[in-house]
C-alpha positions in Angstrom: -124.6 14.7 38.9 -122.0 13.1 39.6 -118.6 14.5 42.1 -116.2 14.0 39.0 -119.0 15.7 36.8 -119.4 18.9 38.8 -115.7 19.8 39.5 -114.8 21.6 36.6 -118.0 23.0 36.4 -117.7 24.5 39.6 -114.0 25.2 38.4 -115.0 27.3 35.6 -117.5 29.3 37.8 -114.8 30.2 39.9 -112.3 31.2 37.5 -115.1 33.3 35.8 -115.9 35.0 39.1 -112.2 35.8 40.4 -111.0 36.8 36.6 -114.6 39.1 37.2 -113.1 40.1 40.5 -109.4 41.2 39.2 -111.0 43.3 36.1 -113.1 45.0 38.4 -110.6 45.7 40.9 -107.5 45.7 39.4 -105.5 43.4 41.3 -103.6 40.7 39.9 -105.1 37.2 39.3 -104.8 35.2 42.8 -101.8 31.8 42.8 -103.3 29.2 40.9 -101.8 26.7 42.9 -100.9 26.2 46.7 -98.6 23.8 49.1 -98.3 23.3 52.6 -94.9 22.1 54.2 -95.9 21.2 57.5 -92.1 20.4 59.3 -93.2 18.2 62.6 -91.5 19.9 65.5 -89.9 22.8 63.9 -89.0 25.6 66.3 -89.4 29.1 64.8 -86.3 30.4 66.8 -83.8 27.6 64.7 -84.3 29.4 61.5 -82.0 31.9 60.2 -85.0 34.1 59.2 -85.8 34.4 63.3 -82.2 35.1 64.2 -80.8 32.5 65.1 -77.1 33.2 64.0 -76.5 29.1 62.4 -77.3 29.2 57.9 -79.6 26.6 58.9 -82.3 27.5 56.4 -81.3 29.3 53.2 -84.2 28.2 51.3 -86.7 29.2 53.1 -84.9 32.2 54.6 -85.4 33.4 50.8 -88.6 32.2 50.9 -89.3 34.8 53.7 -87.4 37.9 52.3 -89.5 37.4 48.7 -92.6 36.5 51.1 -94.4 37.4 54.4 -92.9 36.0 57.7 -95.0 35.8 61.0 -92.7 36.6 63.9 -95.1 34.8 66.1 -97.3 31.5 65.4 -99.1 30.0 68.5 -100.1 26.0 68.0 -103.2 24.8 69.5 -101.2 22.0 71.5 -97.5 20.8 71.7 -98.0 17.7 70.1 -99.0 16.3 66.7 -101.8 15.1 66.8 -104.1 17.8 68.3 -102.0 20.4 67.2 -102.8 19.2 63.0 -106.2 18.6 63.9 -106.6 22.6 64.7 -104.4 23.0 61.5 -106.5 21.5 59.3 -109.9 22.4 60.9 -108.9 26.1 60.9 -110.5 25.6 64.3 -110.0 25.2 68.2 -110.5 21.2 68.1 -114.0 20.4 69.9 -115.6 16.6 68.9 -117.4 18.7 65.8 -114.1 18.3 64.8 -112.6 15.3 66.4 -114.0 12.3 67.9 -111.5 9.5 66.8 -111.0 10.6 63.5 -110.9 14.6 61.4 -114.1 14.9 61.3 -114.2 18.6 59.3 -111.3 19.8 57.3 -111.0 23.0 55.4 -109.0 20.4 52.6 -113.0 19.9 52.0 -113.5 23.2 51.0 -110.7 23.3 48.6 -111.6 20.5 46.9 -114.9 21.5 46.4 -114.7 24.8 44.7 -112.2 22.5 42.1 -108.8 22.2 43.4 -106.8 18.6 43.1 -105.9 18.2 46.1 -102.7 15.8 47.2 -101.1 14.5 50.3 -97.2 13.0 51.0 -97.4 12.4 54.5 -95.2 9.9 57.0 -98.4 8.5 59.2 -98.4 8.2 62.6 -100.7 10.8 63.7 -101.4 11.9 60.7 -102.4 8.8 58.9 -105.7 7.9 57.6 -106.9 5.9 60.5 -107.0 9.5 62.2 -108.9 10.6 59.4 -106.6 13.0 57.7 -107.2 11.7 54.5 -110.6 13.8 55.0 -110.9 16.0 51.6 -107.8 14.6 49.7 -108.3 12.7 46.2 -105.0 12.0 46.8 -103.5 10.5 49.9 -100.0 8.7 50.2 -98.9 7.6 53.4 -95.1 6.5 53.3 -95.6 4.5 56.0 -97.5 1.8 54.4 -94.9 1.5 51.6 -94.0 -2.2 51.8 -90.0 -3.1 51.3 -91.4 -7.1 49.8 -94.0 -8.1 47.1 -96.3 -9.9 49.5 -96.7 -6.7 51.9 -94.6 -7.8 54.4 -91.9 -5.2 56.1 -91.6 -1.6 56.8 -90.3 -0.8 53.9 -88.7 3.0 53.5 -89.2 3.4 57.5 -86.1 0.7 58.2 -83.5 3.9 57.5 -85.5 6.9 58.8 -83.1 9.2 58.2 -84.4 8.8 54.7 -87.6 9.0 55.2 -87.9 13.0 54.1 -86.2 12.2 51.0 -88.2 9.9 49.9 -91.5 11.9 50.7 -90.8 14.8 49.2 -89.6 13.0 45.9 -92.8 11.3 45.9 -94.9 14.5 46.1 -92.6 16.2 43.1 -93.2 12.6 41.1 -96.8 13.6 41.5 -96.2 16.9 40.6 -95.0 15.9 37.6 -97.8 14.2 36.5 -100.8 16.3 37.9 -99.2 20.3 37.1 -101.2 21.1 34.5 -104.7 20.9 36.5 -105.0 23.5 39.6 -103.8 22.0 42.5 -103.1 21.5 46.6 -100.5 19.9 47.5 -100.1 19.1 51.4 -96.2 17.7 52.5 -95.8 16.9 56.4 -92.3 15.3 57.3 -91.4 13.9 60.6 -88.1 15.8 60.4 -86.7 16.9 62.5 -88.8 15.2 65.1 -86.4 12.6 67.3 -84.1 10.7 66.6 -81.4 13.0 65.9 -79.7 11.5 62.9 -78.2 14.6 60.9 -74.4 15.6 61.6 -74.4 18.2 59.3 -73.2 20.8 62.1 -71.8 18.5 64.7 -68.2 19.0 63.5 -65.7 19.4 66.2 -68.3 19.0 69.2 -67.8 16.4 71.6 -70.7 14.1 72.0 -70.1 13.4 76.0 -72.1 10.4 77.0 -74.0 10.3 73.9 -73.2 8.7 70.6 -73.7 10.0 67.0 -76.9 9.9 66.6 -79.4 11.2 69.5 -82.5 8.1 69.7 -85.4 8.1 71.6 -83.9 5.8 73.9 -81.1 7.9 74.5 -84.8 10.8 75.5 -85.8 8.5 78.1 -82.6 7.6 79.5 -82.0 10.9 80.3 -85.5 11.9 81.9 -85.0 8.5 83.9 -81.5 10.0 85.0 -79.9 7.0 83.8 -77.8 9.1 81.1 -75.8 12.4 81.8 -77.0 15.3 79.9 -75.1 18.8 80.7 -73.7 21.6 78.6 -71.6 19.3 76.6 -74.4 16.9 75.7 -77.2 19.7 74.8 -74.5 21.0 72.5 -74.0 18.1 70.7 -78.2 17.4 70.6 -79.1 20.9 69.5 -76.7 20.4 66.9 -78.0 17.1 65.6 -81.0 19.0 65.8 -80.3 21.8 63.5 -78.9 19.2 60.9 -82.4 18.1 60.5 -83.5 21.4 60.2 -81.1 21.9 57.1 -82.5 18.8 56.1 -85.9 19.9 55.7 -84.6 23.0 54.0 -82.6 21.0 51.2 -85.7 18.9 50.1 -87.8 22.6 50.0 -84.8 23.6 47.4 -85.7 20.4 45.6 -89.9 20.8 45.6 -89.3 24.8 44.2 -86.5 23.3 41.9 -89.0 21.0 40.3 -92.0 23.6 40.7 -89.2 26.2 38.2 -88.6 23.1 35.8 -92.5 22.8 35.4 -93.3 26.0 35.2 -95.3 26.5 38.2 -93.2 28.6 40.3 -94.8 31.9 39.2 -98.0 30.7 40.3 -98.1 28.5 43.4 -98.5 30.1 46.7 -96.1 28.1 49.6 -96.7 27.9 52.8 -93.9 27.0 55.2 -95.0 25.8 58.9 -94.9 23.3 61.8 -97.4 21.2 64.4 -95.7 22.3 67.2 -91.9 23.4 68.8 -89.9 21.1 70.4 -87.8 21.3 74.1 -83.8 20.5 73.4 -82.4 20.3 76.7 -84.0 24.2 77.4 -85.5 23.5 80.8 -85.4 21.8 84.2 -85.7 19.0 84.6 -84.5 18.0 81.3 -86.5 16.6 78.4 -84.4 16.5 75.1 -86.2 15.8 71.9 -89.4 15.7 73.7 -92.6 17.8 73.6 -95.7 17.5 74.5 -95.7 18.3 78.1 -95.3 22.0 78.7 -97.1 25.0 76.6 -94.1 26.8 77.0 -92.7 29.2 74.0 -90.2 26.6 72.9 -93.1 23.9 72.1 -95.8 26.1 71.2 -94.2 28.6 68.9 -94.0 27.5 65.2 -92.3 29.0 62.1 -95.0 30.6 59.3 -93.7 31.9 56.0 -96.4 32.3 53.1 -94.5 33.4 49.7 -97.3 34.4 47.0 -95.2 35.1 43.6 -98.4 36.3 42.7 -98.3 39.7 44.1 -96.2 42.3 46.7 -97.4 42.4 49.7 -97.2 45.7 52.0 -96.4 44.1 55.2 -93.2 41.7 55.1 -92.4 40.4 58.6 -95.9 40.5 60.8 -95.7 41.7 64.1 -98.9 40.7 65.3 -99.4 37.5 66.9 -101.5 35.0 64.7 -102.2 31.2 65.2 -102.1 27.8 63.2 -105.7 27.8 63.2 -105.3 30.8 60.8 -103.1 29.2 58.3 -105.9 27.2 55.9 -108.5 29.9 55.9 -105.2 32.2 54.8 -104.8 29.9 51.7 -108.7 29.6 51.0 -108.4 33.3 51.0 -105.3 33.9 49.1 -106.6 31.3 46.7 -110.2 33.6 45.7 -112.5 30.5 47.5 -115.1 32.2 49.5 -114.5 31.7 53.2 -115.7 29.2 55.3 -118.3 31.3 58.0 -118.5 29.9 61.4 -114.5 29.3 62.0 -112.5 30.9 65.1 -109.6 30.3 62.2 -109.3 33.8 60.0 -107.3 34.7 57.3 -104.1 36.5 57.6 -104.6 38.3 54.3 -105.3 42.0 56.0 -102.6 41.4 58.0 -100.1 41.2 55.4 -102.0 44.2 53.5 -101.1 46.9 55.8 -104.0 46.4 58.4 -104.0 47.2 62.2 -101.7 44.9 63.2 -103.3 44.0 66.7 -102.5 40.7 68.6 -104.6 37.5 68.1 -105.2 35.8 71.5 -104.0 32.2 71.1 -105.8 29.4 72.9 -103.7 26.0 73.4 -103.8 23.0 75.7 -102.1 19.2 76.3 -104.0 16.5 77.9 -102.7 15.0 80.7 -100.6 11.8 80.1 -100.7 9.3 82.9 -97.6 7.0 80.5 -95.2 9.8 80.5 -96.1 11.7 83.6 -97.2 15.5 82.8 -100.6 17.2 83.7 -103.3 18.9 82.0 -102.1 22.5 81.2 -104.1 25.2 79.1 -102.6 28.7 77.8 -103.8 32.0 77.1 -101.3 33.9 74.8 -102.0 37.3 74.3 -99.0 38.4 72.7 -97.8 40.1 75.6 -98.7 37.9 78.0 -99.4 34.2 78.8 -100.9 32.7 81.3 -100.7 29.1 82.1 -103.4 27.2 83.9 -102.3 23.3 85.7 -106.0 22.1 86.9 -105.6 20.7 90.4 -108.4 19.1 92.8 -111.7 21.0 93.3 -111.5 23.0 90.3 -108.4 25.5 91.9 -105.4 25.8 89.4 -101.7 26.6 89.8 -101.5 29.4 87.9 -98.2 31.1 85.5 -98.5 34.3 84.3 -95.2 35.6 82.1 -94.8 39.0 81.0 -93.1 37.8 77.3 -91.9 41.3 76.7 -89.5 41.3 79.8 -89.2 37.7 80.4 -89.1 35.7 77.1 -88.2 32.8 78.2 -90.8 32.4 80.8 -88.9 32.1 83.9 -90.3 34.2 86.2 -94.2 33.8 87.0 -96.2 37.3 87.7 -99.7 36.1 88.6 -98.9 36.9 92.5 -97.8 40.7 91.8 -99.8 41.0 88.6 -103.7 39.7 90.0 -106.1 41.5 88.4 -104.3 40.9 84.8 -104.3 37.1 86.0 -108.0 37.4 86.6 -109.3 38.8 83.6 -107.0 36.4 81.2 -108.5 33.3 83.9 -112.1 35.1 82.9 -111.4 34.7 79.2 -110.0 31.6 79.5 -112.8 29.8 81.4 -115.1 31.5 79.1 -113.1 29.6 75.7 -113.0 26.1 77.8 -116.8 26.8 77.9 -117.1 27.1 74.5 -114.9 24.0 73.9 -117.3 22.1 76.3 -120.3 22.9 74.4 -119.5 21.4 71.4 -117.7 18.6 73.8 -114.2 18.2 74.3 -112.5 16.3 72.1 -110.4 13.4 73.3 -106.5 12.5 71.8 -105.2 9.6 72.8 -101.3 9.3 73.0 -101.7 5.4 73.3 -102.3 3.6 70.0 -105.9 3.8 69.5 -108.0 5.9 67.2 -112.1 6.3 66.7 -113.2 4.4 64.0 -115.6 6.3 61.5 -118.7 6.2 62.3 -118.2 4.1 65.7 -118.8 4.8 69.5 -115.2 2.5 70.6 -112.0 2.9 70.0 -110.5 0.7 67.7 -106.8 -0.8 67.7 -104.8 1.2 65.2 -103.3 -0.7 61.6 -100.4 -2.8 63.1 -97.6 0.1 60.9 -99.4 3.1 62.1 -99.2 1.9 65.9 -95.0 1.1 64.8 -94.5 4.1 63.2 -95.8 5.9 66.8 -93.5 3.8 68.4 -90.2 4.4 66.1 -91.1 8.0 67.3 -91.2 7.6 70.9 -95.3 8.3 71.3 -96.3 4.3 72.8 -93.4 3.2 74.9 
């Protein structure tokens, strides 16, 4: 039988068994529908819903006070590509689920117990050539759109500050024709990764040596100390930055507008997150509108809202520490699908119904990058404590331990007055590299090359994937 032939077969079986489960147990019938916003390098602490004192977010402020809010989300990694690789895998990354190219994505699942499943997506790292078309019937890449009948050009990419606009009006186009089947619906937006373009809240500020707009020239001027950057310049960035935080937050208005005018509102669950946080001029020495290179709070931490219309939770704003890898086994749960066994990813669901709401330890790690000059670093976040290990020669470490209840921002390293804690997270984090190494460690290349399918070398990556990296400062 053919794929096409069995879906709504195996549609019908699972309607029958989750109308089956809500007669028996009462409970309302589960969202018909679900989307994921994934918002590249959105911090959680520049949302109004987190406290920070800017409106930058009204939507999805509202969002979170009708829905469930995760005070803290750990990424895998601080950067795109093996951060949405855990994402999608519901997984810590090992070559099972990596080698080149997404090799196993819980999209898979979905699809298979019926769902239509969609992507709107702005490539780079999470083009096909990566492989995260993996599970999607659907799977536009704005990237390829071509601005000339013969191909030729970059088409919507020549104005990027337009980019998000454009994706988010092609995922409600396809909306409009697809509603009426059961659906997921993946978004992921480059805003408000660099460049800076959005002035929404730059009003008054002085720019200093900067211009309008903050580039990713302007990033590596500055970490070459060939541009000034002090108190009056991170204003002016962090600024820009929250502009394209608003930004992100308009075009969420639009998709739940259009979701109202179709009549799907009542029934889709959303899901609002990000890959990984970003560093805007936090730190020494200074790195604005760069991550990547630390696992520090401000890159690793991401925003999570889930809003169900479907049903009231009991738990509103979870304490407990949870991770990305927990996000798509939340929405196969939430959804009725039976759960993928075998996944360090789990569901969030008893979270937000009132169970113990105990800390999940959050494993994350960057590879080193001889091209922009930062080590190997893992983490161990237990929600009150992380510790960061730097591999030097002969297998010793330099070691950072921070309490996070007294020191939040991670200034001042404990692993000298706190040993045996720093031993026993070192135990447990040797014994999850160990893991990882079993299944092998997977390899992500910054530089512009990707696995091909299939194939033991690398292959050269399609000529706009390897440009769209570059317009956003990953190959030099």
């Amino acid at each position: 039988m053919s794929r096409s032939a069995r879906r709504p077969r195996l549609r019908l079986l699972g309607l029958l068994a989750l109308a089956w489960t809500g007669v028996a147990c009462g409970d309302p019938d589960p969202p018909r529908n679900a989307i994921l916003i994934v918002l590249d390098t959105l911090r959680a602490d520049r949302l109004s819903s987190y406290g920070y004192p800017v409106e930058t977010s009204p939507v999805m402020d509202r969002l979170a006070a009708e829905g469930v809010l995760f005070e803290t989300t750990v990424s895998h990694a601080s950067w795109t590509l093996p951060a949405m690789v855990a994402l999608m895998a519901g997984d810590t990354p090992t070559r099972t689920h990596y080698d080149g190219s997404l090799q196993r994505s819980l999209v898979e699942t979905i699809r298979a117990a019926g769902w239509r499943t969609a992507a709107f997506v702005e490539g780079g790292f999470v083009s096909a050539q990566y492989g995260f078309d993996r599970g999607f019937d659907d799977f536009h890449d704005g990237s390829l759109a071509a601005d000339s009948e013969n191909g030729e050009g970059r088409g919507e990419y020549d104005e990027p500050s337009i980019v998000i606009e454009k994706t988010f009006s092609d995922a409600i186009d396809w909306l409009r024709g697809r509603h009426e089947q059961p659906f997921f619906l993946w978004i992921h937006t480059y805003e408000p990764h660099t460049p800076y373009r959005r002035p929404d809240y730059t009003g008054g500020l002085d720019s200093g040596a900067l211009g309008d707009t903050f580039e990713i020239l302007d990033a590596a001027k500055i970490r070459q100390q060939l541009l000034p950057f002090g108190p009056t310049e991170r204003t002016w960035v962090r600024a820009l930055y929250d502009g394209g935080v608003t930004a992100c937050d308009r075009q969420i208005g639009r998709l739940l507008d259009a979701l109202e005018e179709l009549g799907r509102r009542d029934d889709t669950l959303i899901v609002v997150t990000s890959d990984h946080g970003e560093d805007i001029g936090g730190r020494e020495p200074e790195w604005p509108g760069v991550h990547g290179h630390t696992l520090y709070d401000e890159q690793i931490l991401v925003p999570l809202i889930l809003h169900d219309p479907t049903r009231e939770y009991d738990v509103k704003r979870v304490t407990a520490q949870v991770r990305s890898i927990d996000v798509l086994p939340s929405i196969i749960d939430v959804l009725g699908i039976p759960a993928v066994e075998g996944r360090h990813g789990r569901s969030l669901a008893p979270l937000m119904k009132g169970g113990p709401q105990e800390h999940r330890y959050a494993w994350s790690h960057v590879q080193a990058s001889e091209e922009f000059g930062y080590d190997e670093r893992f983490s161990l976040r237990t929600g009150t404590h992380k510790l960061v290990m730097t591999p030097r020669k002969r297998g010793n470490y330099f070691f950072e331990l921070y309490d996070l209840e007294s020191d939040p921002g991670e200034r001042e390293t404990i692993h000298t007055r706190d040993p045996a804690r720093r031993a026993r997270l070192q135990k447990l984090a040797h014994g999850l590299r160990e893991a990882v190494r079993t299944e092998g460690a997977p390899e992500f290349h910054v530089k512009a090359q990707a696995r091909e399918p299939g194939r033991g070398a690398l292959q050269p990556l399609e000529p706009r994937v390897q440009e769209r990296l570059r317009e956003l400062g990953y190959v030099e």
